[in-house]
Backbone atoms as SQL, in Angstrom:
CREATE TABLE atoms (id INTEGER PRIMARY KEY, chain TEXT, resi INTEGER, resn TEXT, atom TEXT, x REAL, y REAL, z REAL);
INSERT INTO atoms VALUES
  (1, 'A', 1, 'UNK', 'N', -15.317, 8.760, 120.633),
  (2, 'A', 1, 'UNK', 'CA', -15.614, 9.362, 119.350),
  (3, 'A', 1, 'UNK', 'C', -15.617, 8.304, 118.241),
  (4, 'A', 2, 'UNK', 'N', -14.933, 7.468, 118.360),
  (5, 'A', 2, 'UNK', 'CA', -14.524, 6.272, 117.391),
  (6, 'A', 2, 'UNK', 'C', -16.102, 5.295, 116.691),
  (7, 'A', 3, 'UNK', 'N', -16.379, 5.214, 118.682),
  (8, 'A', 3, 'UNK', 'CA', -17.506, 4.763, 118.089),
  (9, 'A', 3, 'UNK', 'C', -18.714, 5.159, 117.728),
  (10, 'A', 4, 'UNK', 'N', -19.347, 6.198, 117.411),
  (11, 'A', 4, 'UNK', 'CA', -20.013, 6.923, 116.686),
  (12, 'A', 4, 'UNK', 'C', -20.022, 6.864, 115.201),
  (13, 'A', 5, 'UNK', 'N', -18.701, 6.732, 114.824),
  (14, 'A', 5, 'UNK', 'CA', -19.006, 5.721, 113.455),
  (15, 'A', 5, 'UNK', 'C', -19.054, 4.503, 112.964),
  (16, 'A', 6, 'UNK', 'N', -19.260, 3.612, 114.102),
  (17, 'A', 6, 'UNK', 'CA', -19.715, 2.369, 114.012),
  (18, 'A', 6, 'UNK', 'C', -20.806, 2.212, 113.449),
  (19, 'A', 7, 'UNK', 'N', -20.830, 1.469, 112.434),
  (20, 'A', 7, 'UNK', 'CA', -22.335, 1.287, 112.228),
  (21, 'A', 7, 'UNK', 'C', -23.224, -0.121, 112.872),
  (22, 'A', 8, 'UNK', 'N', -24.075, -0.073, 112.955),
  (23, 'A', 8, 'UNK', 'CA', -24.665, -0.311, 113.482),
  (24, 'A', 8, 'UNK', 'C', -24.700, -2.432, 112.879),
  (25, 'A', 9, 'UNK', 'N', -25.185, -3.018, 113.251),
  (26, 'A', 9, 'UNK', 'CA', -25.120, -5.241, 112.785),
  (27, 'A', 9, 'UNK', 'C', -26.134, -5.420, 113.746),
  (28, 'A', 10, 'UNK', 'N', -26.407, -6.750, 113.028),
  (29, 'A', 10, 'UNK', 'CA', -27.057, -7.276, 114.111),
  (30, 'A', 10, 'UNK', 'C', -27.157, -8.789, 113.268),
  (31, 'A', 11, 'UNK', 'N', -27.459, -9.243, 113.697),
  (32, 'A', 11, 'UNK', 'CA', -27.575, -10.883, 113.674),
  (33, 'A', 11, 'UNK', 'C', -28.519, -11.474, 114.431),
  (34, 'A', 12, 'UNK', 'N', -29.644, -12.345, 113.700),
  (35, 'A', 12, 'UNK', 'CA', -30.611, -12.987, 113.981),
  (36, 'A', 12, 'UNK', 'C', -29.958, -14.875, 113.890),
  (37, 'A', 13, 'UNK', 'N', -30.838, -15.322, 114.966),
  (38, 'A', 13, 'UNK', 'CA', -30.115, -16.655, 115.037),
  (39, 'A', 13, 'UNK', 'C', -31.860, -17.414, 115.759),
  (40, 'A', 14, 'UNK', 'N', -31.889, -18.366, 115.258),
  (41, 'A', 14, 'UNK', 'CA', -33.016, -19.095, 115.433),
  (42, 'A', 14, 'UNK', 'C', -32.408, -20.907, 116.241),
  (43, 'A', 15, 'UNK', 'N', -32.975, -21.114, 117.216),
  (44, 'A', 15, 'UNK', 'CA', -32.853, -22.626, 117.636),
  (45, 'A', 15, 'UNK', 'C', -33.910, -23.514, 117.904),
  (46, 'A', 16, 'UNK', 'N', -33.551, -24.395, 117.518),
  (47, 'A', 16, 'UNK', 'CA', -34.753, -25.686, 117.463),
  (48, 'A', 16, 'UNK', 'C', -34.326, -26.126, 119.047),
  (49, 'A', 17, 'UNK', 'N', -35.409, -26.681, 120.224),
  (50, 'A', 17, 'UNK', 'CA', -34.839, -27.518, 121.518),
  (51, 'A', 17, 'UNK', 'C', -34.654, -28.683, 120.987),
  (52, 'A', 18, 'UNK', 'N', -34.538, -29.224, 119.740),
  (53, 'A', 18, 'UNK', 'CA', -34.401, -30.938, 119.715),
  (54, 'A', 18, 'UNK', 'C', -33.135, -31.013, 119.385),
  (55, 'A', 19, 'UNK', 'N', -32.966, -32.699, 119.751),
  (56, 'A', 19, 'UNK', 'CA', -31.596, -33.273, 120.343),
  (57, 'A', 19, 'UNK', 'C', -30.526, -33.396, 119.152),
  (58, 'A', 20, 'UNK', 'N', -29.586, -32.759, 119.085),
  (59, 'A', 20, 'UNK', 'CA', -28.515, -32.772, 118.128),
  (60, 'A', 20, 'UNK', 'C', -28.921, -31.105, 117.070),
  (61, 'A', 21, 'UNK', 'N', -29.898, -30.624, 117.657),
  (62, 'A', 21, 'UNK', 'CA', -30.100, -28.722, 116.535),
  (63, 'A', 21, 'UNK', 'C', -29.155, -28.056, 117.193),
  (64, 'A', 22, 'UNK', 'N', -28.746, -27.370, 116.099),
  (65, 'A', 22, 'UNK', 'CA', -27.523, -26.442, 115.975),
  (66, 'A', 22, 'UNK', 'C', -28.224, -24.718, 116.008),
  (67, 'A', 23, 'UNK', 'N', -27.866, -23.741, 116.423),
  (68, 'A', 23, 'UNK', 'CA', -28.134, -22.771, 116.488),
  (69, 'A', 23, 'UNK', 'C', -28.013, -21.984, 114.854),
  (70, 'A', 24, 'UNK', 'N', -28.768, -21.577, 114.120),
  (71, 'A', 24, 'UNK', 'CA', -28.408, -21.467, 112.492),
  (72, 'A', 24, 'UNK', 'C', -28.680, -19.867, 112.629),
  (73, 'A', 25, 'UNK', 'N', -28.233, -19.341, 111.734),
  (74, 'A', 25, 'UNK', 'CA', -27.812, -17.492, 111.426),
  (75, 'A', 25, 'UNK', 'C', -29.163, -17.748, 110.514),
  (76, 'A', 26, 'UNK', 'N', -30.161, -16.624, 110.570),
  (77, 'A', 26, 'UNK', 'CA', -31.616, -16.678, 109.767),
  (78, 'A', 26, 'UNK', 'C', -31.453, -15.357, 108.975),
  (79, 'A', 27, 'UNK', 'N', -30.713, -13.949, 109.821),
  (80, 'A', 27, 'UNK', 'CA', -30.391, -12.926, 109.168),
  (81, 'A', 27, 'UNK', 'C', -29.189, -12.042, 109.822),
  (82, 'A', 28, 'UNK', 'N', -29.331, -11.286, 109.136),
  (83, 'A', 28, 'UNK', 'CA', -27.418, -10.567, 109.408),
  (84, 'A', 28, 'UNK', 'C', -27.354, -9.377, 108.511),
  (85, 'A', 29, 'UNK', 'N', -26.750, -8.297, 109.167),
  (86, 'A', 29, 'UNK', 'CA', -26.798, -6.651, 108.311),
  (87, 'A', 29, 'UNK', 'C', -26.112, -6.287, 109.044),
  (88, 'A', 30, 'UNK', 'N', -26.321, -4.823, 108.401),
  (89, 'A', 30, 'UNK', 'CA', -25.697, -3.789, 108.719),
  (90, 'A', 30, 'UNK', 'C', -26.486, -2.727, 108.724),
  (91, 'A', 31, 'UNK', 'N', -26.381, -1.338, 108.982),
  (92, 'A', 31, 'UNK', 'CA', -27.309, -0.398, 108.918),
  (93, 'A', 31, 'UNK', 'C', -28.675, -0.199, 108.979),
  (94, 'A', 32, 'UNK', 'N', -29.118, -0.141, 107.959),
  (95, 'A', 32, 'UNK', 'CA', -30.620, 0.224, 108.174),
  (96, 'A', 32, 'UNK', 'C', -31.280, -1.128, 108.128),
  (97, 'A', 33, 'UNK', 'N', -30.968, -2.294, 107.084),
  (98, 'A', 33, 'UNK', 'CA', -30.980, -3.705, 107.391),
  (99, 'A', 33, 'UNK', 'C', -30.614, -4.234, 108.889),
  (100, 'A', 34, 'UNK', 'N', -29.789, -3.917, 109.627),
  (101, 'A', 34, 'UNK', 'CA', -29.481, -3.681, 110.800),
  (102, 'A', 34, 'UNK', 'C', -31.246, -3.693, 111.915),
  (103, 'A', 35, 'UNK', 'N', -31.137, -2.126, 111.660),
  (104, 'A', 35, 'UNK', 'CA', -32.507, -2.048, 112.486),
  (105, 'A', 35, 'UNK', 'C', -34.121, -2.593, 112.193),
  (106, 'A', 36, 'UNK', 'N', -34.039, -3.129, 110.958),
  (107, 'A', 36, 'UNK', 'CA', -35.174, -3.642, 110.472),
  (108, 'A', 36, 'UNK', 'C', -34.903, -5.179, 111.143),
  (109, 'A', 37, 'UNK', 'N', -33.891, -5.485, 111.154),
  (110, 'A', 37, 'UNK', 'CA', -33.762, -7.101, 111.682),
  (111, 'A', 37, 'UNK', 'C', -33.611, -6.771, 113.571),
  (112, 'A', 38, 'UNK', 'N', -33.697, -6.079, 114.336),
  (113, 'A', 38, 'UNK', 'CA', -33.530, -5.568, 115.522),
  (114, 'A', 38, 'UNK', 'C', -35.236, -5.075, 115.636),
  (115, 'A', 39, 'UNK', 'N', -35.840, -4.183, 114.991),
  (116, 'A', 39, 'UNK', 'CA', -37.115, -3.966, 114.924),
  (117, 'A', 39, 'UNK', 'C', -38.303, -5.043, 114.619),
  (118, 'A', 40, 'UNK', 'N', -38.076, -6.696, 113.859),
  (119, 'A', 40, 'UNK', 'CA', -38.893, -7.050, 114.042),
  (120, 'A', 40, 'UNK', 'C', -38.712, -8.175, 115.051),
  (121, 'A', 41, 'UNK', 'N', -37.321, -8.058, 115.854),
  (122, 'A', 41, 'UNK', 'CA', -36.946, -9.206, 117.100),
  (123, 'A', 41, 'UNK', 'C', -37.983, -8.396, 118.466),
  (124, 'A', 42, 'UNK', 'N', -37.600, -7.199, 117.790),
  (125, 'A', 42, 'UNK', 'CA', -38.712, -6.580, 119.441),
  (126, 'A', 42, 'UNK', 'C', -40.146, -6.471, 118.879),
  (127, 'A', 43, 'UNK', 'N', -40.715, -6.832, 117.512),
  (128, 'A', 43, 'UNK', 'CA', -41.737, -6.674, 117.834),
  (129, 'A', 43, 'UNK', 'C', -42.280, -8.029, 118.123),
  (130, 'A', 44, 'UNK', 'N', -41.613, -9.194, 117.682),
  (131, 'A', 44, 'UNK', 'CA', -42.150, -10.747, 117.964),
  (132, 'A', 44, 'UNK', 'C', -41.561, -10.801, 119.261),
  (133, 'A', 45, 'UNK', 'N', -41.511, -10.102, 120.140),
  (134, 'A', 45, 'UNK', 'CA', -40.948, -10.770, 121.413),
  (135, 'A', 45, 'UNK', 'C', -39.753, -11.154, 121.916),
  (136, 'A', 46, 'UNK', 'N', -38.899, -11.075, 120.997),
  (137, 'A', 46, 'UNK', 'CA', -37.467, -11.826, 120.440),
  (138, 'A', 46, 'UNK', 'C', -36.651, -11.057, 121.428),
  (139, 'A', 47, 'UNK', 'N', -35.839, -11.747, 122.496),
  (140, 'A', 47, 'UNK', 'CA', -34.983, -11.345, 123.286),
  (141, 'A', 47, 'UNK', 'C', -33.804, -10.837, 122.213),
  (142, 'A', 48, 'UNK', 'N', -33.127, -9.616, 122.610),
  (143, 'A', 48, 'UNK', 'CA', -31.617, -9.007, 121.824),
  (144, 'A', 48, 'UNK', 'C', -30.846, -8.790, 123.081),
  (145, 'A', 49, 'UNK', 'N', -29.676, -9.407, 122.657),
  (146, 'A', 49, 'UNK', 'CA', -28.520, -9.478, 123.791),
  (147, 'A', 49, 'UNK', 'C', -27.480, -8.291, 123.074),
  (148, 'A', 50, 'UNK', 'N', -26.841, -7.387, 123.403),
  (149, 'A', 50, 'UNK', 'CA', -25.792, -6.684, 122.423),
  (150, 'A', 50, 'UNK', 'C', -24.558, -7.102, 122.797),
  (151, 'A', 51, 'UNK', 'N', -23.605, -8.024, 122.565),
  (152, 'A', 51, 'UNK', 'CA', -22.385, -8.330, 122.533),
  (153, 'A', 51, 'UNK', 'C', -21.689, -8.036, 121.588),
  (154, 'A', 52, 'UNK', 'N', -20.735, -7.361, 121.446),
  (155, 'A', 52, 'UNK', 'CA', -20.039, -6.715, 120.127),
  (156, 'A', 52, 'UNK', 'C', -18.940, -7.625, 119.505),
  (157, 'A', 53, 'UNK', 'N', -17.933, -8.628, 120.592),
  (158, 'A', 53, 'UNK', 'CA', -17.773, -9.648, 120.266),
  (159, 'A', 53, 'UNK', 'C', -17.817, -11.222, 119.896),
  (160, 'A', 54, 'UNK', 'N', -19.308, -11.186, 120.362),
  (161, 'A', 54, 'UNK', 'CA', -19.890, -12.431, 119.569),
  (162, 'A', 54, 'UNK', 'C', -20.427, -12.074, 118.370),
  (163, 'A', 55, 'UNK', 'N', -21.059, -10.738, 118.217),
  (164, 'A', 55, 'UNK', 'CA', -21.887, -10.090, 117.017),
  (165, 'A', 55, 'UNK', 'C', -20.209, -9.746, 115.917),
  (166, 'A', 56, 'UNK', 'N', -19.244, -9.695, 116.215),
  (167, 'A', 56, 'UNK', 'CA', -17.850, -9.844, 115.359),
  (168, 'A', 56, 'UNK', 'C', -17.826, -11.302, 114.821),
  (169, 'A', 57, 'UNK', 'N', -18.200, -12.450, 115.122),
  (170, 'A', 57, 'UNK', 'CA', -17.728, -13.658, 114.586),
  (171, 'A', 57, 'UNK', 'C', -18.890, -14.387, 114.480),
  (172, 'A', 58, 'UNK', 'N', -20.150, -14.316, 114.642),
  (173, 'A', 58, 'UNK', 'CA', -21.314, -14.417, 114.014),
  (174, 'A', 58, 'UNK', 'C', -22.011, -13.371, 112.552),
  (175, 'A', 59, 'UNK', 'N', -21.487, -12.376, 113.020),
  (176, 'A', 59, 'UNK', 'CA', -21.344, -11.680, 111.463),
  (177, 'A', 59, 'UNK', 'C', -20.717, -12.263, 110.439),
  (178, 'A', 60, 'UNK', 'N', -19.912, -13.154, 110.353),
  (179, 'A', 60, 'UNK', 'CA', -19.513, -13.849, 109.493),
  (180, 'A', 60, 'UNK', 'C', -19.573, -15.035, 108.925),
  (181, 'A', 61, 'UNK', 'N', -20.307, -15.682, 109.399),
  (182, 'A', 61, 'UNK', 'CA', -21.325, -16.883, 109.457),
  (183, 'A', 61, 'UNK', 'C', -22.283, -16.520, 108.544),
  (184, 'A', 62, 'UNK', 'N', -22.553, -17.453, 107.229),
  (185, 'A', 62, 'UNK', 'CA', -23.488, -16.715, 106.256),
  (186, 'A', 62, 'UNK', 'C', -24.766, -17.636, 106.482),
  (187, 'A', 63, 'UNK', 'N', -26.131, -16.424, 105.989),
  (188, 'A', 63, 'UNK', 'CA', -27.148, -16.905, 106.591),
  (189, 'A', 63, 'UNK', 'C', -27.625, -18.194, 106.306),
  (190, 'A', 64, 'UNK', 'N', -28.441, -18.861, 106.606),
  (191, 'A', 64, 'UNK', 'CA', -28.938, -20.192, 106.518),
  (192, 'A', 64, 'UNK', 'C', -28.040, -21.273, 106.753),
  (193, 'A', 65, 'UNK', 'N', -27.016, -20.707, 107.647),
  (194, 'A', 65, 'UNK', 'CA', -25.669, -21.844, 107.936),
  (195, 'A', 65, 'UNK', 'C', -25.645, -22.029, 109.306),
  (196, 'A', 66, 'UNK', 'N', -25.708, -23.601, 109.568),
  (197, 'A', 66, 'UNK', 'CA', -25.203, -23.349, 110.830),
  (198, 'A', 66, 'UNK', 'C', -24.381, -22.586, 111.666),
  (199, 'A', 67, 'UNK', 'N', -23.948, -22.059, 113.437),
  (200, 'A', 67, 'UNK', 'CA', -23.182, -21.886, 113.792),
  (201, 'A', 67, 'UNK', 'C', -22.257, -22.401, 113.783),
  (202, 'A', 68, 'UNK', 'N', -21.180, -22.562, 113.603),
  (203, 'A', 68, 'UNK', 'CA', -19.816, -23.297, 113.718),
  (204, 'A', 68, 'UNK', 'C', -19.452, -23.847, 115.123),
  (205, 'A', 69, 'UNK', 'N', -19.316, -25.021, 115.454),
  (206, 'A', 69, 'UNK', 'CA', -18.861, -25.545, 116.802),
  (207, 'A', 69, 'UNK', 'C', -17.777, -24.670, 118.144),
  (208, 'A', 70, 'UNK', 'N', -17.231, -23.654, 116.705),
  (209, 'A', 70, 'UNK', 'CA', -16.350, -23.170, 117.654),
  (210, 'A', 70, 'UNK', 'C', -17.154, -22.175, 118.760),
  (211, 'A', 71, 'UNK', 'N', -17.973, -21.526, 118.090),
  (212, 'A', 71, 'UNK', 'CA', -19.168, -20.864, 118.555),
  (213, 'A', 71, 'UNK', 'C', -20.452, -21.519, 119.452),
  (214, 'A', 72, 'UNK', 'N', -20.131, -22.881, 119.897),
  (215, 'A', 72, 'UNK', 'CA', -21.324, -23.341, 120.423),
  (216, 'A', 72, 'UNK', 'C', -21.570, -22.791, 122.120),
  (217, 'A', 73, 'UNK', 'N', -19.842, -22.626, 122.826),
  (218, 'A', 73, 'UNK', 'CA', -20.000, -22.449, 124.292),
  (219, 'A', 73, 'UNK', 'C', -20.411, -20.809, 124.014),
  (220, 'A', 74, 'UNK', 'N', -20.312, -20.006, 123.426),
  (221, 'A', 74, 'UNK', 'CA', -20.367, -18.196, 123.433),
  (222, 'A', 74, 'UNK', 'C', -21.985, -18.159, 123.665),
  (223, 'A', 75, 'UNK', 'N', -22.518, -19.030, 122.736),
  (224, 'A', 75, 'UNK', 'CA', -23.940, -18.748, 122.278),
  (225, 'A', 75, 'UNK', 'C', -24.913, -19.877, 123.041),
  (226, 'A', 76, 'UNK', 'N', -24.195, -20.453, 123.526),
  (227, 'A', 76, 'UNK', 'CA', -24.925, -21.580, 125.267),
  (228, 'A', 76, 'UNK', 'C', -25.044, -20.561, 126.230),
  (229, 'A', 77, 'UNK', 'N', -24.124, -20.055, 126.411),
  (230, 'A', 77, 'UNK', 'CA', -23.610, -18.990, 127.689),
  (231, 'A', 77, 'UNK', 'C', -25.059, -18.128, 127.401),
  (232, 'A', 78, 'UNK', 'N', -24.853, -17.249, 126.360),
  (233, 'A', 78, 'UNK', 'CA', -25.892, -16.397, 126.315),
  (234, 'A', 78, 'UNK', 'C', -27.329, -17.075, 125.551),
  (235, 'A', 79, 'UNK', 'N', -27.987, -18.139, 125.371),
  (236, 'A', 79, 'UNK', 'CA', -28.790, -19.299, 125.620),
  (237, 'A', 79, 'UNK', 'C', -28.963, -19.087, 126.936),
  (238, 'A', 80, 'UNK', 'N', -28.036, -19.357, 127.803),
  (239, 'A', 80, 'UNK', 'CA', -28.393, -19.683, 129.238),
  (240, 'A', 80, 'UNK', 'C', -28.832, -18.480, 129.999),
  (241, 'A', 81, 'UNK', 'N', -27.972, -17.506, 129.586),
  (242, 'A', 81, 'UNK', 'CA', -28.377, -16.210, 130.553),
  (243, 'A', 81, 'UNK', 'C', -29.800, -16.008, 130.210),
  (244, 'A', 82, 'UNK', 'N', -30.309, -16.275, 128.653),
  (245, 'A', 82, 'UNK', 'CA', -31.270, -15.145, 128.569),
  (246, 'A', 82, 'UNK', 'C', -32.767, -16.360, 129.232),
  (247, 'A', 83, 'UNK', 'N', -32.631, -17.867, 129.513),
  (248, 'A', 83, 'UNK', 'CA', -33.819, -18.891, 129.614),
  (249, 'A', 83, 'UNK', 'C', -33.570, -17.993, 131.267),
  (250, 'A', 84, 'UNK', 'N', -32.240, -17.984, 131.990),
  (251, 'A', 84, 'UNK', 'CA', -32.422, -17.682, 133.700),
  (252, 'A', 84, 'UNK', 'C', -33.389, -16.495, 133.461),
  (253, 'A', 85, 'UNK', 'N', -33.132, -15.265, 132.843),
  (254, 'A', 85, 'UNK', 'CA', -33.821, -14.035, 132.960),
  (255, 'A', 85, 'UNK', 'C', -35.151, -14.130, 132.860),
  (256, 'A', 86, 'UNK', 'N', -35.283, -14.717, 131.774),
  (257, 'A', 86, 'UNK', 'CA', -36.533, -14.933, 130.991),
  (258, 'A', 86, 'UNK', 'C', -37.422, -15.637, 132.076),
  (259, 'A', 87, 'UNK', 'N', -36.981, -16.715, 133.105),
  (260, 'A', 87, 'UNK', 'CA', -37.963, -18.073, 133.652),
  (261, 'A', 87, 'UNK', 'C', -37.804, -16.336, 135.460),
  (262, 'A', 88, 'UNK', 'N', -36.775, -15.667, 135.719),
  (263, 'A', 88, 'UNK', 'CA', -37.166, -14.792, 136.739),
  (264, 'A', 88, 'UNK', 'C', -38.364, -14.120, 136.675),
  (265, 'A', 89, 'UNK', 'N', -38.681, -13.685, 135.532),
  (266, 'A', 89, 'UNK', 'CA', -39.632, -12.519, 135.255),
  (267, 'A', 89, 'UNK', 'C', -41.034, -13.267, 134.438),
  (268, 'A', 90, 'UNK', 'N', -41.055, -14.662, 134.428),
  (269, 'A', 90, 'UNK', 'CA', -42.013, -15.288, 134.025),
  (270, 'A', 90, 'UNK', 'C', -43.515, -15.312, 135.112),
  (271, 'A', 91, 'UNK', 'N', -44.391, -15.312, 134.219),
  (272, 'A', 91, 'UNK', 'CA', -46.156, -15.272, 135.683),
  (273, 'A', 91, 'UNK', 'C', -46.218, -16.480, 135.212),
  (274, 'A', 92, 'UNK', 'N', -46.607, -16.890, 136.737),
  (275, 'A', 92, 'UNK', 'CA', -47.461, -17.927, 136.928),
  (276, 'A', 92, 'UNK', 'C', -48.981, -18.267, 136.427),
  (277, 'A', 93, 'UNK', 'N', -49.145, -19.459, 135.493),
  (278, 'A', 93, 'UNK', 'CA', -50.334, -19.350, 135.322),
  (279, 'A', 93, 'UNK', 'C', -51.332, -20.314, 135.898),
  (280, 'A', 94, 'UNK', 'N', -52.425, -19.400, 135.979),
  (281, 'A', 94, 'UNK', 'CA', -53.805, -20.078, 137.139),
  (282, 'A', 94, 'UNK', 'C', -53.654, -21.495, 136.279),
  (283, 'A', 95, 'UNK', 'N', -54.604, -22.130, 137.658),
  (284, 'A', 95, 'UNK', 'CA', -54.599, -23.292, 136.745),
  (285, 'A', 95, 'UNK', 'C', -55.403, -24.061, 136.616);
């Protein structure tokens, strides 16, 4: 029941692959800001992972700031899960 009045976060995070980029917070809400930042990750393609405790200490990270180091293995981990998923379900292209 508790959580039913949760409202709803989300957190957008953008990464560069070059050598020494930091994972940076681009946007961050709550509510209806919430689903507008969740609504345009699914419409660009944008993988959403729902972790409630990484989305607790990335919520607090203000936007246009880097992640904080302490945060680098949480957000590798799920980096990593989502390139394995992503490269399973990838087509091959002709060539």
């Amino acid at each position: 029941m508790a959580d039913s009045f949760r409202q709803l976060r989300a957190v957008a995070l953008h990464y560069e692959e070059t050598p020494g980029a930091t994972p940076r917070v681009t946007a961050s809400g709550q509510g209806d800001f919430a689903r507008k930042i969740i609504a345009a990750a699914r419409q660009a393609g944008v993988d959403i992972v729902e972790d409630p405790d990484l989305m607790e200490v990335l919520g607090r990270v203000p936007v246009g700031e880097d992640i904080p180091p302490e945060l680098f293995q949480a957000v590798a981990e799920v980096l990593a899960f989502l390139y394995r998923i992503n490269g399973q379900y990838a087509t091959a292209e002709p060539d």
